[in-house]
Short mmCIF file of the C-alpha atoms (twelve columns), coordinates in Angstrom:
data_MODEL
# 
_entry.id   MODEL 
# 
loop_
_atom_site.group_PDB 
_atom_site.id 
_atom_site.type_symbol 
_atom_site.label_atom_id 
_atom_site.label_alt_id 
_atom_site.label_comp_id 
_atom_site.label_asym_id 
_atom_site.label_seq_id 
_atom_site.Cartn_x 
_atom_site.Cartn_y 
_atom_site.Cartn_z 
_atom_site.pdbx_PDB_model_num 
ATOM 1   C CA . UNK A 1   -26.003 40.330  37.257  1 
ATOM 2   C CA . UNK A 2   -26.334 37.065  35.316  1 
ATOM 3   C CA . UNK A 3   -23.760 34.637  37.134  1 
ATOM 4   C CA . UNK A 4   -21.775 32.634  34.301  1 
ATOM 5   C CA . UNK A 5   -21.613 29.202  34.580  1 
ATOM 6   C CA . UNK A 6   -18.741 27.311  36.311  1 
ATOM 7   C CA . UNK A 7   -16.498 25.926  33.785  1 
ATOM 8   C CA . UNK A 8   -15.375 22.145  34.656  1 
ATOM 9   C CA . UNK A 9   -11.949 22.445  35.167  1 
ATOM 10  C CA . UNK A 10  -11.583 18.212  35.437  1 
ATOM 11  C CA . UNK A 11  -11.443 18.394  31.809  1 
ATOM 12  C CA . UNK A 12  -7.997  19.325  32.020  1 
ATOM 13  C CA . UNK A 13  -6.752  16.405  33.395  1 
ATOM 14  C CA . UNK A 14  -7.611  13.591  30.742  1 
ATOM 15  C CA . UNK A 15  -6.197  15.772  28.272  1 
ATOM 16  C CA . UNK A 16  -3.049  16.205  29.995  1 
ATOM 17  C CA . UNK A 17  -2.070  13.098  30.020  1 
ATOM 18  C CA . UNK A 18  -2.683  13.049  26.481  1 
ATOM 19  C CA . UNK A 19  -0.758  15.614  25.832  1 
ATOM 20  C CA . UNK A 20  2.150   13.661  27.502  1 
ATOM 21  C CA . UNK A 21  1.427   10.630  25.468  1 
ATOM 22  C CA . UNK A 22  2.313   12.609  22.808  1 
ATOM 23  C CA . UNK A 23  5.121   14.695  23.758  1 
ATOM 24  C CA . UNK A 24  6.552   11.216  24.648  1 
ATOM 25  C CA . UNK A 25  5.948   10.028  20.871  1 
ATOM 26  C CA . UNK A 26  7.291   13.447  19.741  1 
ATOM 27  C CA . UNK A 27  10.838  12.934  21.935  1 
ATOM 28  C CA . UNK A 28  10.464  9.058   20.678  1 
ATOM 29  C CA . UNK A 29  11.145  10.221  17.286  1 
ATOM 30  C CA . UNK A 30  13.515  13.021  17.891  1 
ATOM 31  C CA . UNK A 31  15.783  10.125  20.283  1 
ATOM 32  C CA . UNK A 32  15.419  7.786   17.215  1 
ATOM 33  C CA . UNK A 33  16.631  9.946   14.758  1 
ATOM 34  C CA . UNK A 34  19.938  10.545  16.880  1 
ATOM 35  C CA . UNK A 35  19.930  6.677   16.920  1 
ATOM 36  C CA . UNK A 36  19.665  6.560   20.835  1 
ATOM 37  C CA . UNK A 37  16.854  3.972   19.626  1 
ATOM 38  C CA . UNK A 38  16.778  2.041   23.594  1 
ATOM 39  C CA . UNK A 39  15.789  5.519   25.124  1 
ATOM 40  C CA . UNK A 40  13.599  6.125   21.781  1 
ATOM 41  C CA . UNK A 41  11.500  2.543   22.781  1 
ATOM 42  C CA . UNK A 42  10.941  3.587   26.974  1 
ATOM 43  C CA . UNK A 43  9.285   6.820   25.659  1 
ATOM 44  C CA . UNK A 44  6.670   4.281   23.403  1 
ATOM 45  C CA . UNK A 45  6.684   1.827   26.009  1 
ATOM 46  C CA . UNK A 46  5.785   5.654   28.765  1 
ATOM 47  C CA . UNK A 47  3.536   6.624   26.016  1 
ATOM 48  C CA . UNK A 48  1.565   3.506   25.784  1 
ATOM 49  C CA . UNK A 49  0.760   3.851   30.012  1 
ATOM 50  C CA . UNK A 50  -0.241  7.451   29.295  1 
ATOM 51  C CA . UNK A 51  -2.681  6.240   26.441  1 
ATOM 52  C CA . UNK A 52  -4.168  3.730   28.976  1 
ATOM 53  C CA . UNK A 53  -4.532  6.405   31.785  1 
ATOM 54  C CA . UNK A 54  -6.227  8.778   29.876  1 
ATOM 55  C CA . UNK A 55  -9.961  7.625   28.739  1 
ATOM 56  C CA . UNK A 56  -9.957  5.584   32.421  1 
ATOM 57  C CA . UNK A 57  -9.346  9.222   34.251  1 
ATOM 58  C CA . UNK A 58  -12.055 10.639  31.627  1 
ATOM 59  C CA . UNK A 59  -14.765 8.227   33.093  1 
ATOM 60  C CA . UNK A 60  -14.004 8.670   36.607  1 
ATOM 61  C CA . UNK A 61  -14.283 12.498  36.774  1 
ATOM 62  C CA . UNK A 62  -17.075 12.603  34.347  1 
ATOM 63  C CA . UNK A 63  -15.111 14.451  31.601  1 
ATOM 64  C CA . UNK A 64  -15.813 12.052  28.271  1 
ATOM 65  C CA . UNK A 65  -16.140 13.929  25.002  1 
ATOM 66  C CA . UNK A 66  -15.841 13.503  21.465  1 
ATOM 67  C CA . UNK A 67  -12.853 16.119  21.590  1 
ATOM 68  C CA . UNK A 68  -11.642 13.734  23.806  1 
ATOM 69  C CA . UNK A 69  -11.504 10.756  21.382  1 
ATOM 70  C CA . UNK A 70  -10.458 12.995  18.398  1 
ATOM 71  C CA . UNK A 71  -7.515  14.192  20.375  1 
ATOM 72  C CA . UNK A 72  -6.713  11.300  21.904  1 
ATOM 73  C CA . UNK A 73  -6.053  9.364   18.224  1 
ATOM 74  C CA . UNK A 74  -4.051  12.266  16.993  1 
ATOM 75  C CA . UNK A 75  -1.769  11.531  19.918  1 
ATOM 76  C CA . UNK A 76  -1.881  7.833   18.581  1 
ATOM 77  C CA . UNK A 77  -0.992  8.844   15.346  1 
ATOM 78  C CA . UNK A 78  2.248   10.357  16.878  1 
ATOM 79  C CA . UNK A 79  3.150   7.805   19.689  1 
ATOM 80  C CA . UNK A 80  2.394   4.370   18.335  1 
ATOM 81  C CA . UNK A 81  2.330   4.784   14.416  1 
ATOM 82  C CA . UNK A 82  5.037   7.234   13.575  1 
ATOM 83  C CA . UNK A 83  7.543   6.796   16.110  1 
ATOM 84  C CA . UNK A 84  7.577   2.649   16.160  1 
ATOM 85  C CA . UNK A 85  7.838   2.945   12.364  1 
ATOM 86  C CA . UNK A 86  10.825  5.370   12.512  1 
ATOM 87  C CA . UNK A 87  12.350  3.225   15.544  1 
ATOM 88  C CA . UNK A 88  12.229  -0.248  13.375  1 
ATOM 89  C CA . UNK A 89  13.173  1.936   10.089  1 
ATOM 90  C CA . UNK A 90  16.347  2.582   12.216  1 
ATOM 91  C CA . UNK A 91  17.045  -0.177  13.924  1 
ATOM 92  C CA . UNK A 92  16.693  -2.969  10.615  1 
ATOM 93  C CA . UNK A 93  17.134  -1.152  7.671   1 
ATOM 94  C CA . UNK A 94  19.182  2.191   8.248   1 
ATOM 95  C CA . UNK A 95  22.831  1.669   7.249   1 
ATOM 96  C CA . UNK A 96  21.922  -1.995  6.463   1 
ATOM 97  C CA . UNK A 97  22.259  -3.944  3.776   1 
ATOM 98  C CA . UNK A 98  18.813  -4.832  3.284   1 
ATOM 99  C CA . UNK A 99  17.116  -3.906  -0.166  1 
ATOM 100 C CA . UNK A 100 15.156  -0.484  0.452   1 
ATOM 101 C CA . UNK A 101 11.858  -1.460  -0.549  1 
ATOM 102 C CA . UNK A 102 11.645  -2.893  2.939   1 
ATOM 103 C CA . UNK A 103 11.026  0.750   3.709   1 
ATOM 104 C CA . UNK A 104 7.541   -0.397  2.770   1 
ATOM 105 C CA . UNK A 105 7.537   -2.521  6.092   1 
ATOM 106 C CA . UNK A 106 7.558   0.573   8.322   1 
ATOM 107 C CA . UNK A 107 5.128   2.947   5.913   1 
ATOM 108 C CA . UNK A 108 2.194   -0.032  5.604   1 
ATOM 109 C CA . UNK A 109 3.040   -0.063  10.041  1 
ATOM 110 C CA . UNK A 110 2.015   3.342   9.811   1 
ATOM 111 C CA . UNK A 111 -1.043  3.310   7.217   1 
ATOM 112 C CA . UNK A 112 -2.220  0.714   8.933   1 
ATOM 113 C CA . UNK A 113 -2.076  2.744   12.298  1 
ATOM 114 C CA . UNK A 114 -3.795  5.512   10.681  1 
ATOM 115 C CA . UNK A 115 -6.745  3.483   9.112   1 
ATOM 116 C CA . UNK A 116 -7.651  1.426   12.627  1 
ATOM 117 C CA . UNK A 117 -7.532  4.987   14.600  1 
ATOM 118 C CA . UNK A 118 -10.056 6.383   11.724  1 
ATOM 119 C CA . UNK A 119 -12.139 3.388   11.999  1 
ATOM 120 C CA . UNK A 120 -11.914 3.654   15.702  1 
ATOM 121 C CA . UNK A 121 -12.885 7.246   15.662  1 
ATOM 122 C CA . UNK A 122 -15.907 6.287   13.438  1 
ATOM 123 C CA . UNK A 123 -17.367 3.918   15.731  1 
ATOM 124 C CA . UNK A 124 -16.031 5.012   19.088  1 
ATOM 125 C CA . UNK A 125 -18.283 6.092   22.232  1 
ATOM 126 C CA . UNK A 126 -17.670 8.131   25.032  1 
ATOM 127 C CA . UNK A 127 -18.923 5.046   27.350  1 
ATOM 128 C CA . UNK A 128 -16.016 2.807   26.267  1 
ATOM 129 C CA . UNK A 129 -16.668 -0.589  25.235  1 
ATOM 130 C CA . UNK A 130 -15.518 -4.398  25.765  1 
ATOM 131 C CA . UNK A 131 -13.959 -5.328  22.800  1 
ATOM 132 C CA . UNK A 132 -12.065 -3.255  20.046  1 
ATOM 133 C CA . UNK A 133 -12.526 -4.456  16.187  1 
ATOM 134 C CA . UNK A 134 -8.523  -4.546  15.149  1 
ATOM 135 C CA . UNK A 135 -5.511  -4.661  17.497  1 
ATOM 136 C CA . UNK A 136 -4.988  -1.307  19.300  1 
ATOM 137 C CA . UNK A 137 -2.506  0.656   17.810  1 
ATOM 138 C CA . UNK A 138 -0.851  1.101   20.981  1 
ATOM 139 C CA . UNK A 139 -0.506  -3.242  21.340  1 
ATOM 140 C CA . UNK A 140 1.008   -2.964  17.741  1 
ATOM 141 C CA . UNK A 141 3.151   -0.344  19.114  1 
ATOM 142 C CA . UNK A 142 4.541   -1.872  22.123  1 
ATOM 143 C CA . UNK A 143 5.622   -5.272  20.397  1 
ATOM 144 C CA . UNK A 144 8.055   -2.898  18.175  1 
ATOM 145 C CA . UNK A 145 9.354   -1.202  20.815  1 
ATOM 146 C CA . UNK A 146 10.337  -3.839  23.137  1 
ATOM 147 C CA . UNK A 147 12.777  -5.496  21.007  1 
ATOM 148 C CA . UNK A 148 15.393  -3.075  21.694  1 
ATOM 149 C CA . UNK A 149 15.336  -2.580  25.540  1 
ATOM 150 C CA . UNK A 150 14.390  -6.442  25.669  1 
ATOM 151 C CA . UNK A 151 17.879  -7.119  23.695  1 
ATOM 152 C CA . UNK A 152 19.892  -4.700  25.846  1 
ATOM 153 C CA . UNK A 153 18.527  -6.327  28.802  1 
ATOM 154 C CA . UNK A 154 19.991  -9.858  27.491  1 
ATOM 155 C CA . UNK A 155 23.129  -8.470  26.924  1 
ATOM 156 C CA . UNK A 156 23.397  -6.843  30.727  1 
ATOM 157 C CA . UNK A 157 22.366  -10.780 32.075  1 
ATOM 158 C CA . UNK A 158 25.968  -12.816 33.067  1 
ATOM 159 C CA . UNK A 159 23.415  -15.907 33.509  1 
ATOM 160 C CA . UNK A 160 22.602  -16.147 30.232  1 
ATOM 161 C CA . UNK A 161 24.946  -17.956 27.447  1 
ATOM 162 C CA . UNK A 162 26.150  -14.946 25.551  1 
ATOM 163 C CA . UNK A 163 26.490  -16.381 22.596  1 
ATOM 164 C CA . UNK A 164 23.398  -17.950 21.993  1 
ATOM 165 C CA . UNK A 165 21.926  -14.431 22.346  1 
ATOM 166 C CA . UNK A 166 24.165  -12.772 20.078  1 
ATOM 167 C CA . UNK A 167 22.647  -15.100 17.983  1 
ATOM 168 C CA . UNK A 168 19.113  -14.478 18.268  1 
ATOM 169 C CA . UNK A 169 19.250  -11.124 17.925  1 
ATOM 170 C CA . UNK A 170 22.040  -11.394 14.931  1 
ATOM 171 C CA . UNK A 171 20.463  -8.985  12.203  1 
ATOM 172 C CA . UNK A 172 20.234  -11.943 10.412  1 
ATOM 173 C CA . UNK A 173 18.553  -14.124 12.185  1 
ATOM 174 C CA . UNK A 174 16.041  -10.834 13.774  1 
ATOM 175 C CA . UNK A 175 15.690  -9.059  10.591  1 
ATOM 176 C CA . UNK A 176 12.953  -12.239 9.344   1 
ATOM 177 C CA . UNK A 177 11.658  -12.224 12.566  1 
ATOM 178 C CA . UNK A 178 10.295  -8.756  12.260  1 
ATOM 179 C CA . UNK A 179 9.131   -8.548  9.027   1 
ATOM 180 C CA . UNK A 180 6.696   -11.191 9.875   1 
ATOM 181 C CA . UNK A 181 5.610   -9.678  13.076  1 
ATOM 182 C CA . UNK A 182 4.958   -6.268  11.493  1 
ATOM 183 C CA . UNK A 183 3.025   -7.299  8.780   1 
ATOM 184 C CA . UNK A 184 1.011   -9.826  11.151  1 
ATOM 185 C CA . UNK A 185 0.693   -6.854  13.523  1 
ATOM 186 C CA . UNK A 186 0.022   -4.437  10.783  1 
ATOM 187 C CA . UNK A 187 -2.988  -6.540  9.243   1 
ATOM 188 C CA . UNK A 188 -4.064  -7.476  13.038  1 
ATOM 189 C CA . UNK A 189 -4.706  -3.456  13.428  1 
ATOM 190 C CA . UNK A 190 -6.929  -3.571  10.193  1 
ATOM 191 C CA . UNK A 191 -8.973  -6.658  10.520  1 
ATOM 192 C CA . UNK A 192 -12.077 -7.850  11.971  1 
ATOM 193 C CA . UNK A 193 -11.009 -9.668  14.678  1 
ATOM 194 C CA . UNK A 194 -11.895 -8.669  18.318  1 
ATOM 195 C CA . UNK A 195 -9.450  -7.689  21.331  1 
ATOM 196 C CA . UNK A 196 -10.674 -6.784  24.148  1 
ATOM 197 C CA . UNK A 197 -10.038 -3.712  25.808  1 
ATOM 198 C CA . UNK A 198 -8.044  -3.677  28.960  1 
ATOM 199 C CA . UNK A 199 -10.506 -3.739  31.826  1 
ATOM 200 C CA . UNK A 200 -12.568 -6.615  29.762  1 
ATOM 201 C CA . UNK A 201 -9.045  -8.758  29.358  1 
ATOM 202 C CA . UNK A 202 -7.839  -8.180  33.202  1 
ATOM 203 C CA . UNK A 203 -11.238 -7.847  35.398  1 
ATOM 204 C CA . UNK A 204 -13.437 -9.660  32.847  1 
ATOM 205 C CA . UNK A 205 -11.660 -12.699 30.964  1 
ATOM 206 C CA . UNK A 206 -12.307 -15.352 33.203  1 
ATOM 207 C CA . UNK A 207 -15.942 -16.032 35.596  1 
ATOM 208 C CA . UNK A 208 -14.017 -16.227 38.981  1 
ATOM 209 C CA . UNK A 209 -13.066 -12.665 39.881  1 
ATOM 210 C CA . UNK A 210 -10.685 -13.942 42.321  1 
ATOM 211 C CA . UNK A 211 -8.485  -15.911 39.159  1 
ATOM 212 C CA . UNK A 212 -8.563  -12.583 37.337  1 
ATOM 213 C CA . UNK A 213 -6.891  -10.583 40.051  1 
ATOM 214 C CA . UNK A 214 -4.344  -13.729 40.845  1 
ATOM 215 C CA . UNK A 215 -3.586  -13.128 36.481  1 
ATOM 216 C CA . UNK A 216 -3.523  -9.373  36.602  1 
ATOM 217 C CA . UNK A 217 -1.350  -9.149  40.336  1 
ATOM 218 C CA . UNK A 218 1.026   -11.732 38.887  1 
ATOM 219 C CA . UNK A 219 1.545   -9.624  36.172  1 
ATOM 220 C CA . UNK A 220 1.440   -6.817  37.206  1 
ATOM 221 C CA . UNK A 221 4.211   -7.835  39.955  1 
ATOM 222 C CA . UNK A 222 6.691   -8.566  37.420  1 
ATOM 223 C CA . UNK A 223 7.359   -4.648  37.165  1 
ATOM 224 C CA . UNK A 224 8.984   -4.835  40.749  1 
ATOM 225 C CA . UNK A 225 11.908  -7.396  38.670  1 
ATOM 226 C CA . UNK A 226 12.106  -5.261  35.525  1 
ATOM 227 C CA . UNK A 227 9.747   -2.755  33.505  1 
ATOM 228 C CA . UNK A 228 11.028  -4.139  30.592  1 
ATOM 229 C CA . UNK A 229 10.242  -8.251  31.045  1 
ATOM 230 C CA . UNK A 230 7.012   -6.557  33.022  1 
ATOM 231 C CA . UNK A 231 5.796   -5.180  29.316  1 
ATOM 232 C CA . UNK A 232 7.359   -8.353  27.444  1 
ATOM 233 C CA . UNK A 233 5.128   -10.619 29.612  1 
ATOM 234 C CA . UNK A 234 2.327   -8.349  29.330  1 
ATOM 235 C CA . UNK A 235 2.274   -7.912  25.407  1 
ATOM 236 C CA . UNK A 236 2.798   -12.004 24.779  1 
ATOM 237 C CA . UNK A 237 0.291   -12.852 27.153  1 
ATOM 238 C CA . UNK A 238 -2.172  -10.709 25.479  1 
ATOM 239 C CA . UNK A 239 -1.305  -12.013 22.067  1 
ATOM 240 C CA . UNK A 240 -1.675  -15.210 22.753  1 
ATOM 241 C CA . UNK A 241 -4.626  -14.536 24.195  1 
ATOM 242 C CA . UNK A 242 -6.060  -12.943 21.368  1 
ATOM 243 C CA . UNK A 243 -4.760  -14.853 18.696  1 
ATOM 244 C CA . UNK A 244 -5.673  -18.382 20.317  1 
ATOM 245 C CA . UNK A 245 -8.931  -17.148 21.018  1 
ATOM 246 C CA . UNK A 246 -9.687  -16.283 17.474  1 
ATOM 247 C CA . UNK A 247 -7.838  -19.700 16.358  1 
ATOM 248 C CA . UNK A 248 -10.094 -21.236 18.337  1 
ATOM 249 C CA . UNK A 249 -12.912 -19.673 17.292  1 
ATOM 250 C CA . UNK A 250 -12.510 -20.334 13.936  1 
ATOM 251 C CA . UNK A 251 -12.009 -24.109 14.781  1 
ATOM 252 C CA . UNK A 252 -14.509 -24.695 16.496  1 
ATOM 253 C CA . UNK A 253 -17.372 -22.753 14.421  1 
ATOM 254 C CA . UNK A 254 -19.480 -25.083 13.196  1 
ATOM 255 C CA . UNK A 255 -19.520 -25.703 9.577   1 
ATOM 256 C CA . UNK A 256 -22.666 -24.960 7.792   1 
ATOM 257 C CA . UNK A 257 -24.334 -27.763 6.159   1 
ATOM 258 C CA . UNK A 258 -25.737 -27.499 2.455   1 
ATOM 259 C CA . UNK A 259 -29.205 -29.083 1.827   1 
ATOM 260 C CA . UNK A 260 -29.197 -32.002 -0.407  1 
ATOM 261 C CA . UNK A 261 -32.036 -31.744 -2.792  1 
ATOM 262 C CA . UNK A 262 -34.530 -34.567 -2.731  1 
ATOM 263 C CA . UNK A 263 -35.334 -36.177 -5.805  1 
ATOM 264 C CA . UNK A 264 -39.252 -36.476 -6.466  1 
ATOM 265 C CA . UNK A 265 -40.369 -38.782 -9.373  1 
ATOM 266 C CA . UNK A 266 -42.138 -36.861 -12.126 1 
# 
């Protein structure tokens, strides 16, 4: 009797979480649409853990695969294109008076969501690698959806002046705001700059190992005094990061020089 051979059932688990990530995007959307937008955000803000959880769990029990990656960008799709457009589509320009071709704002979000996770898919391997070409949709994701729980948070705070935040998040004074981020965040997901992934930014970015843990405990630590100023403090550190690396970069980079042709007597 030819004995068939044992199926790995590890490969369950990476794909589980997945699937969570994207039930999470799924009930994102659904929350949105019933304009419960703060509850709408945590599920990104869940979703976006998931995502991270997923391809690390992969690795350690040896279950990589290509079905992996496909399925795991298909979850993207859901979690951190569709639902942050919907939740900003809601939040600045449902039942305001805002000209509706700023619909556009939240649809080029999404394109551009959709184009980085096909160029992703394109170029991806089931090794990982230290830097990602584009910001990860999920980093584009999280920005929008901390603006809501981050605002509710001001509002529960007695020590802050109350009407100083009223004013910053006024829908006039926000509305701006977040037009530039998106379309900075949306052309961040389709360009050629490099972000690193999040073991190379942690465990990586700096020589000494023991001022990498100090960065990512510090962190890290700010979760035990709220999830929400926990992913704030997260997501600005690593776009500052980012973006002053690749200002600096581009400062830096030495000009090249143009030969000057030597005239020769005839």
């Amino acid at each position: 009797m030819v004995k068939r051979p044992r199926r790995n059932v590890k490969i369950i688990f990476p794909s589980l979480i997945t699937s969570f990530s994207m039930i999470s995007g799924f009930a994102a959307i659904l929350f949105a649409l019933d304009d419960r937008l703060w509850i709408s955000s945590y599920l990104v803000l869940v979703a976006s853990i998931l995502d991270g959880l997923d391809g690390k769990v992969a690795r350690l029990t040896n279950t990589a695969s290509e079905f992996g990656i496909q399925y795991d960008s298909m979850s993207d799709l859901v979690a951190f294109g569709v639902a942050p457009a919907v939740i900003y589509y809601r939040y600045f320009i449902h039942d305001q008076q805002v000209d509706q071709l700023f619909v556009l704002l939240p649809i080029m979000f999404l394109l551009c969501g959709a184009i980085r996770l096909a160029r992703f898919n394109i170029t991806a391997s089931i090794y990982g690698k230290s830097f990602f070409t584009g910001m990860p949709v999920p980093a584009a994701a999280v920005v929008i959806a901390i603006w809501v729980p981050l605002e509710r948070w001001f509002a529960g705070q007695q020590f802050f002046n109350s009407d100083r935040i009223e004013s910053m998040f006024a829908f006039e004074n926000a509305f701006p705001v977040s037009v530039v981020f998106l379309v900075i965040l949306s052309l961040s997901m389709i360009s050629a700059l490099k972000f690193d992934t999040f073991d190379q930014f942690w465990f990586r970015k700096y020589q000494n190992k023991s001022t990498n843990f100090t960065v990512f405990a510090f962190f890290h630590a700010l979760i035990l005094f709220h999830f929400i100023i926990y992913m704030t403090a997260v997501a600005l550190y690593y776009l500052v990061a980012m973006y002053g690396r690749a200002l600096l970069r581009k400062v830096t980079r030495p000009t090249p020089q143009t030969e000057t042709p030597v005239q020769t007597s005839d």
